[in-house]
DSSP file (Angstrom, degrees, kcal/mol; ACC not computed):
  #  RESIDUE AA STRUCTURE BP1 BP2  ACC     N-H-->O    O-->H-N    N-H-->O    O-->H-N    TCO  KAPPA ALPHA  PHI   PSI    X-CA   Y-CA   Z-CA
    1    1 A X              0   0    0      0, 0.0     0, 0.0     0, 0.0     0, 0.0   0.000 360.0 360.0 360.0 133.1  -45.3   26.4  -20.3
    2    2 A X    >   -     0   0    0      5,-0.0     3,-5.2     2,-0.0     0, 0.0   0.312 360.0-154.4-127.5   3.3  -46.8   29.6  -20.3
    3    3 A X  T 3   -     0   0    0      1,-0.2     3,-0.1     3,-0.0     0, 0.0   0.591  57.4 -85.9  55.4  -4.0  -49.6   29.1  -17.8
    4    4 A X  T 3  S+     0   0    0      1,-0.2     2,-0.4     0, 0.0    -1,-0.2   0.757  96.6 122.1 -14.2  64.5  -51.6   32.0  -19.6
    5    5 A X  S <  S-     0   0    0     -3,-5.2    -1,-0.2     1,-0.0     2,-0.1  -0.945  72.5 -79.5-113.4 155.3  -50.1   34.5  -17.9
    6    6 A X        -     0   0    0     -2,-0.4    -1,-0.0     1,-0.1    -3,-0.0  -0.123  46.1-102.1 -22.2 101.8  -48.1   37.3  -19.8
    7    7 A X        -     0   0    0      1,-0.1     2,-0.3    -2,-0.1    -1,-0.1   0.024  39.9-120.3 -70.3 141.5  -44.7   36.9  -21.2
    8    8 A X        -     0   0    0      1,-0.1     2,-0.3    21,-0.1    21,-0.3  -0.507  11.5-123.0 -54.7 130.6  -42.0   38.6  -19.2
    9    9 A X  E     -A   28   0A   0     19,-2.8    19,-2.1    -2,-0.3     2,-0.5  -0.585  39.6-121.0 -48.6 122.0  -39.7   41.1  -20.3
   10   10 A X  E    S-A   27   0A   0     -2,-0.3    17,-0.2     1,-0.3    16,-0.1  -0.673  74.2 -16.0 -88.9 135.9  -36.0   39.8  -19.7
   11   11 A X  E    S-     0   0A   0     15,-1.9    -1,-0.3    -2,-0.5     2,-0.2   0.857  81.0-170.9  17.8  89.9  -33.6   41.2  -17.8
   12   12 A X  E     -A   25   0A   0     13,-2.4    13,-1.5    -3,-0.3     2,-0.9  -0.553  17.5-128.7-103.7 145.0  -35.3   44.1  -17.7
   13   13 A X  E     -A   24   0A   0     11,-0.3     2,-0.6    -2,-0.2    11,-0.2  -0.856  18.1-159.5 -93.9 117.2  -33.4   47.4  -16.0
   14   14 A X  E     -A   23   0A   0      9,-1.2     8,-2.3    -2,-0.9     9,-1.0  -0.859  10.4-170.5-105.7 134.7  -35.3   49.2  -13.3
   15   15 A X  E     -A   21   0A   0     -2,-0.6     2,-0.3     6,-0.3     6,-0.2  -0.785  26.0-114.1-112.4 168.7  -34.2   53.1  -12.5
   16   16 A X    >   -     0   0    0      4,-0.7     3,-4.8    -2,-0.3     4,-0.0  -0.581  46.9 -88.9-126.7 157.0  -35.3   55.2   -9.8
   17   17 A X  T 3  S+     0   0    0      1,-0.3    -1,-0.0    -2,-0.3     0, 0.0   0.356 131.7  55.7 -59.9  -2.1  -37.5   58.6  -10.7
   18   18 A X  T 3  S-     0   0    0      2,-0.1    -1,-0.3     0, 0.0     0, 0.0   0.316 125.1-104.3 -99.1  -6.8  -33.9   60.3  -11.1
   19   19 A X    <   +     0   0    0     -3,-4.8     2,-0.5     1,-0.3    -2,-0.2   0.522  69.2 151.6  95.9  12.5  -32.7   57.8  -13.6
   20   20 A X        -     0   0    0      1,-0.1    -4,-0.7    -4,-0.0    -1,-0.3  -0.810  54.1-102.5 -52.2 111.0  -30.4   55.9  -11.1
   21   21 A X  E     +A   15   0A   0     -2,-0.5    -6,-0.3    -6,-0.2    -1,-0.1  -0.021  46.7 161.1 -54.3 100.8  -29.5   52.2  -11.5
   22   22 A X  E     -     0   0A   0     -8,-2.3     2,-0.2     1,-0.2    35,-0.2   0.850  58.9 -65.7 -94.6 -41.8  -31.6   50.2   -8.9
   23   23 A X  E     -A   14   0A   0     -9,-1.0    -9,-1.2    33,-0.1     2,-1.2  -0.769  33.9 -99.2 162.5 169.2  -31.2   46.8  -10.7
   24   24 A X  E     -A   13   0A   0     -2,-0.2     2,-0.4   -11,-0.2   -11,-0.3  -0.626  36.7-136.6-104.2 120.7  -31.7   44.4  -13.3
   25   25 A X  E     -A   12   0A   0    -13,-1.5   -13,-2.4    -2,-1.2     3,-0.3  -0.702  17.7-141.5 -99.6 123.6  -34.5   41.7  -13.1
   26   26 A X  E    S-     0   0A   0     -2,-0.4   -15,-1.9     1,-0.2     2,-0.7   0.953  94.5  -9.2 -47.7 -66.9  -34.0   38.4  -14.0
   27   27 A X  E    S+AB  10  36A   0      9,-2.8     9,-2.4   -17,-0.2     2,-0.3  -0.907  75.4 177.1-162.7 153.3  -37.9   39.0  -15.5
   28   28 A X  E     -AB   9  35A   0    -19,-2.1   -19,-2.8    -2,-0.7     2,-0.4  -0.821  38.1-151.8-138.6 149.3  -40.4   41.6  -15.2
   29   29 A X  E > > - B   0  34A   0      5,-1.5     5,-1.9    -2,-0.3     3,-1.2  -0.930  23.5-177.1-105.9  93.8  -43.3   43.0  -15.9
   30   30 A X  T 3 5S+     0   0    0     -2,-0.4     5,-0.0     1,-0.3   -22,-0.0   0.398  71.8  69.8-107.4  20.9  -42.7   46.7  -15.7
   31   31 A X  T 3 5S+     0   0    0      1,-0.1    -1,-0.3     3,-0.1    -3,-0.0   0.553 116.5  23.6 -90.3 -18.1  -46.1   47.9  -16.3
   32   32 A X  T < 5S-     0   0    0     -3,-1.2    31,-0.2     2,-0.1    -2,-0.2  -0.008 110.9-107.8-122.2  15.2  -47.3   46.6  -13.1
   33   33 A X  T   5 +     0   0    0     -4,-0.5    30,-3.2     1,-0.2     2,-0.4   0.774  59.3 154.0  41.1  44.9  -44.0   46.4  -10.9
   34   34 A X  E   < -Bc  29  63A   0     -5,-1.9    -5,-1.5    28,-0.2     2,-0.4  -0.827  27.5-163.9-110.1 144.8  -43.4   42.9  -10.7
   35   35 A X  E     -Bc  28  64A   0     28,-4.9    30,-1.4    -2,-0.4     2,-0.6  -0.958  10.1-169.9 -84.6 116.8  -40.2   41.3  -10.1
   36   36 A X  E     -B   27   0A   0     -9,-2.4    -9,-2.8    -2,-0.4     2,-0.3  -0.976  23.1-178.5-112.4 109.4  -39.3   37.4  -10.7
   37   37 A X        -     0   0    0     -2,-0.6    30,-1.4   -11,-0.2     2,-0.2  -0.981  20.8-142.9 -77.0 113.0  -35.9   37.1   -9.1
   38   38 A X  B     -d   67   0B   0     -2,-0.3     2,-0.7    28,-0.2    30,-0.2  -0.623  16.1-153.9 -80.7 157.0  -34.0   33.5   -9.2
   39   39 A X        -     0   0    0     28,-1.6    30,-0.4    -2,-0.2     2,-0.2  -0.968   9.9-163.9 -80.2  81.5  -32.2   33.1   -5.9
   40   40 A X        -     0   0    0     -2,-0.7     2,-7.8    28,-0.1    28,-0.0  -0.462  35.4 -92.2 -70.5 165.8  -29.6   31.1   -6.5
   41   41 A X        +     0   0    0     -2,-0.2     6,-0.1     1,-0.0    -1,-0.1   0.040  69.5 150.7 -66.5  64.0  -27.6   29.3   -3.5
   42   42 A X        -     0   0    0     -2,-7.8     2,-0.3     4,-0.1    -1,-0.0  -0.124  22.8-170.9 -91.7-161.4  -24.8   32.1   -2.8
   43   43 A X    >   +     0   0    0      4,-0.0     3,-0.9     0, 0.0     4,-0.2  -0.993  48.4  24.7-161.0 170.8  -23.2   32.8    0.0
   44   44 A X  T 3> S-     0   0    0     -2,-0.3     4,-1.8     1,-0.3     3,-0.1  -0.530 121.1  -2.4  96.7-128.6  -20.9   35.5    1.4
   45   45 A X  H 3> S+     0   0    0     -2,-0.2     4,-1.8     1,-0.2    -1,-0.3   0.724 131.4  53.4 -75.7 -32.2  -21.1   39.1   -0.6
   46   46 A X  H <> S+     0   0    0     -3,-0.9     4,-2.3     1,-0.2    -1,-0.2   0.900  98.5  59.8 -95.1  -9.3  -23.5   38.2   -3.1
   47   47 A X  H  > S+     0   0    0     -4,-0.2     4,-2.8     2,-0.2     5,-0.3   0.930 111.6  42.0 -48.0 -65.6  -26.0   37.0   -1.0
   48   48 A X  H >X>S+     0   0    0     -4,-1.8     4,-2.3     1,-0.2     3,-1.3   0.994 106.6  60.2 -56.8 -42.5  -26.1   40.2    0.5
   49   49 A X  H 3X5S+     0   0    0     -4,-1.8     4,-0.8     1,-0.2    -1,-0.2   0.785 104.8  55.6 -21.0 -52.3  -25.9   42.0   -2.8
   50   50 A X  H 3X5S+     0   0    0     -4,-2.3     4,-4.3     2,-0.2     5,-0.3   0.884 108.5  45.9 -44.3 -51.9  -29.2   40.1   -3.5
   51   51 A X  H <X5S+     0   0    0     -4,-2.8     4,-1.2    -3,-1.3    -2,-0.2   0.919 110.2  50.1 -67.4 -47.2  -30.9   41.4   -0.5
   52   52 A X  H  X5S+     0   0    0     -4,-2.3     4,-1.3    -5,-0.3    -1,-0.3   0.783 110.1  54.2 -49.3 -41.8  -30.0   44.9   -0.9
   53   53 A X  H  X<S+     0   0    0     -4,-0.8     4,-2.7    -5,-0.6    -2,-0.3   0.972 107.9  42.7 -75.8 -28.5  -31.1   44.7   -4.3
   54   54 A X  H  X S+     0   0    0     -4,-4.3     4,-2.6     1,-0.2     5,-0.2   0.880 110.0  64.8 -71.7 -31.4  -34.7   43.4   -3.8
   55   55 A X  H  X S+     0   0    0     -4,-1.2     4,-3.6    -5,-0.3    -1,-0.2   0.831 107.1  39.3 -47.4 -28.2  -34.8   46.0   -0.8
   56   56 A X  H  X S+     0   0    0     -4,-1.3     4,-1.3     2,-0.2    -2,-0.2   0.929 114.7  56.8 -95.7 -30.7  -34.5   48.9   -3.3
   57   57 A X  H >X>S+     0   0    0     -4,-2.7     3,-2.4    -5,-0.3     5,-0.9   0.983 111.3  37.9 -29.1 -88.1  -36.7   47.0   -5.6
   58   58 A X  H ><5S+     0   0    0     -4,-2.6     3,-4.4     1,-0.3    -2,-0.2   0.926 111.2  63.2 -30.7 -67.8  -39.5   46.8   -3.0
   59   59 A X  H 3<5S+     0   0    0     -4,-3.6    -1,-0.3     1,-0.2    -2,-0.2   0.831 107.6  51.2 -28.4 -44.9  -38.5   50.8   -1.7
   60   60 A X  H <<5S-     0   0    0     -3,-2.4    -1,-0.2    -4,-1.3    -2,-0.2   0.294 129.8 -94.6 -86.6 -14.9  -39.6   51.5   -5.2
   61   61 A X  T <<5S+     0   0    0     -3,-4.4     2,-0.3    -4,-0.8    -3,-0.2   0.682  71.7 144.0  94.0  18.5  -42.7   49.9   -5.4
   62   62 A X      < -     0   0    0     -5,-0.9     2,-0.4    -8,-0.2    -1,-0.3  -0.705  49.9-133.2-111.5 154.8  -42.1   47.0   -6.7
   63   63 A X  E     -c   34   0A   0    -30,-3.2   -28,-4.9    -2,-0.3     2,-0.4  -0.752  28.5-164.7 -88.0 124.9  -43.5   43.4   -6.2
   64   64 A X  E     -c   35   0A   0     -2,-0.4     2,-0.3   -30,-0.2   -28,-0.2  -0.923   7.8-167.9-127.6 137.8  -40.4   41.0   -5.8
   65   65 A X        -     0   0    0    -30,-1.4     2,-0.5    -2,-0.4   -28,-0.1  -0.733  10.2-156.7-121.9  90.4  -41.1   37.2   -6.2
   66   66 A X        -     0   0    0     -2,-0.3   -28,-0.2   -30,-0.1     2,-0.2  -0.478  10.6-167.0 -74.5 101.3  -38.1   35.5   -5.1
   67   67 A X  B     -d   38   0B   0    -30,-1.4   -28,-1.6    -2,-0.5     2,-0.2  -0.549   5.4-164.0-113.2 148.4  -38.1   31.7   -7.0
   68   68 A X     >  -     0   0    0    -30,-0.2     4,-3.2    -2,-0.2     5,-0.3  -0.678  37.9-101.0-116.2 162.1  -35.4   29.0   -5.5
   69   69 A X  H  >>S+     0   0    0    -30,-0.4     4,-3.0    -2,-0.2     5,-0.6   0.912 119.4  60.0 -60.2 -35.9  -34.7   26.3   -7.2
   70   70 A X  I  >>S+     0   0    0      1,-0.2     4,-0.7     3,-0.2     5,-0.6   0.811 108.8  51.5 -82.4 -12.1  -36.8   23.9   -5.4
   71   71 A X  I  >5S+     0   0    0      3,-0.2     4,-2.2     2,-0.1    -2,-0.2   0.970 105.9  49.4 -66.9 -58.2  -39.6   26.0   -6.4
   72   72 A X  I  <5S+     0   0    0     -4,-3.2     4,-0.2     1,-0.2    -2,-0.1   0.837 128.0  22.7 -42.9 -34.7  -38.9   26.2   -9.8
   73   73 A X  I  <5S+     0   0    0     -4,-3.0     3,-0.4    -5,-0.3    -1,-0.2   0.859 123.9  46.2 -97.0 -41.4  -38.6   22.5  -10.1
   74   74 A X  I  <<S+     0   0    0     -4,-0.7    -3,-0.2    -5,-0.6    -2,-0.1   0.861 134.0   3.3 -59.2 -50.2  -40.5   20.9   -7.2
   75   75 A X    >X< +     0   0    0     -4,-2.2     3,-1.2    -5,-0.6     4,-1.1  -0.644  69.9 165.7-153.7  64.2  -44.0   22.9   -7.1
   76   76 A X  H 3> S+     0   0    0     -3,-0.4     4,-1.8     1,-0.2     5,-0.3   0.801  74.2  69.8 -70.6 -15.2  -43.6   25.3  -10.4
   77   77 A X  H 34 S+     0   0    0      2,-0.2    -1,-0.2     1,-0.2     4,-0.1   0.576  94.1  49.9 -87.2  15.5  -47.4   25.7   -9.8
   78   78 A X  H <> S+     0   0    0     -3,-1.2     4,-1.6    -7,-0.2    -1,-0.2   0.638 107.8  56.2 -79.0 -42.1  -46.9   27.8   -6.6
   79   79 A X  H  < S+     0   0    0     -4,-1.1    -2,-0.2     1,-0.3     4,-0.1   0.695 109.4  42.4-106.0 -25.6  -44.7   29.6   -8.5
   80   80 A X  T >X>S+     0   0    0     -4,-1.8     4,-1.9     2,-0.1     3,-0.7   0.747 111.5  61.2 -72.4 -22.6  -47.4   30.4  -11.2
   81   81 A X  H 3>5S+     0   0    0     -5,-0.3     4,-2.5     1,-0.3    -2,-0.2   0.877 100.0  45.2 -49.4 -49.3  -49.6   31.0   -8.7
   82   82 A X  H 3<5S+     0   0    0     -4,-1.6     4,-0.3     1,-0.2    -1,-0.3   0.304 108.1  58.2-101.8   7.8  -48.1   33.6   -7.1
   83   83 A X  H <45S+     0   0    0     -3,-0.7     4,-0.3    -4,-0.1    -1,-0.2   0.258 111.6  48.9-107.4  -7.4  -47.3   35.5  -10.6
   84   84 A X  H >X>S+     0   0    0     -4,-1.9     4,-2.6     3,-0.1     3,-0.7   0.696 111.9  45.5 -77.8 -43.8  -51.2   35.4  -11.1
   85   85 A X  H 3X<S+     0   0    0     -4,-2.5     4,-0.9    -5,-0.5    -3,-0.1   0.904 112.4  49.3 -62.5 -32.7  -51.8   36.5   -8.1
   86   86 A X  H 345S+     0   0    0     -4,-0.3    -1,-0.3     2,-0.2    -2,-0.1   0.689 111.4  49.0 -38.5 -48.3  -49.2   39.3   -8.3
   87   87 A X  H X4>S+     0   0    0     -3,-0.7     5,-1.6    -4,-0.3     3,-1.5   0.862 111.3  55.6 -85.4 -59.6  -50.4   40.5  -11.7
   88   88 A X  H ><5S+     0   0    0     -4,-2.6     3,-1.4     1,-0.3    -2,-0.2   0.780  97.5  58.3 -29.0 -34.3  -54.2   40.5  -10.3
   89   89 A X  T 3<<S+     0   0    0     -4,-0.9    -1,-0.3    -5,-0.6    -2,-0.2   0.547 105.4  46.6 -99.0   7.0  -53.5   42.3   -7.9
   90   90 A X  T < 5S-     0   0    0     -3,-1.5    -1,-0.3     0, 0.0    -2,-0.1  -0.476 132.1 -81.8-101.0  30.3  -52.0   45.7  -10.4
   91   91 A X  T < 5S+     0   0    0     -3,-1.4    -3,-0.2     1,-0.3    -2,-0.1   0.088  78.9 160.3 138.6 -54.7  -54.7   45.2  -12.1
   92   92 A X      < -     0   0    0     -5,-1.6    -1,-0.3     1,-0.1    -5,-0.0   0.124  24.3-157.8 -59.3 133.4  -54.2   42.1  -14.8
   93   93 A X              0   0    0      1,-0.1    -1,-0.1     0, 0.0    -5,-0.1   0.344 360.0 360.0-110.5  24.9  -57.5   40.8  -15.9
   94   94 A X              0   0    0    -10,-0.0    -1,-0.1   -88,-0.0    -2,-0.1   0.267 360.0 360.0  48.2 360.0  -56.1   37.4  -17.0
């Protein structure tokens, strides 16, 4: 299903304006600074890992759209929804 929005770039690598590692995204658009991050159900250190990473995302200027599982499967048209709206809003003229 492609919704007609724009295919993603996979695991895409984001760096910081000095060429530091910030983090790698599940899928991107990196013409517009959007993130689609899966969440999965962790717990302990990689939970935080997660959090920290979407923070430095976000620091950076990026647009992070964190999908769960029950999104993906449950109400995947919220979850296009909110990658049109995301993409509108840098710009995208759909």
């Amino acid at each position: 299903m492609t919704a007609e929005l724009p295919e993603p770039v996979l695991n895409y690598d984001v760096t910081d304006n000095a060429g530091r590692f910030l983090a790698c995204i599940d899928l991107a658009y990196p013409d517009a600074k959007i993130a689609i991050e899966y969440m999965g159900q962790h717990h302990g250190k990689q939970y935080a890992r997660d959090v920290e990473r979407v923070e430095r995302l976000r620091a950076a200027g990026w647009i992070v759209i964190q999908v769960s599982s029950t999104l993906l499967f449950t109400t995947p048209n919220e979850l296009v929804a909110r990658v049109r709206t995301a993409l509108l809003s840098r710009g995208w003229k759909g």
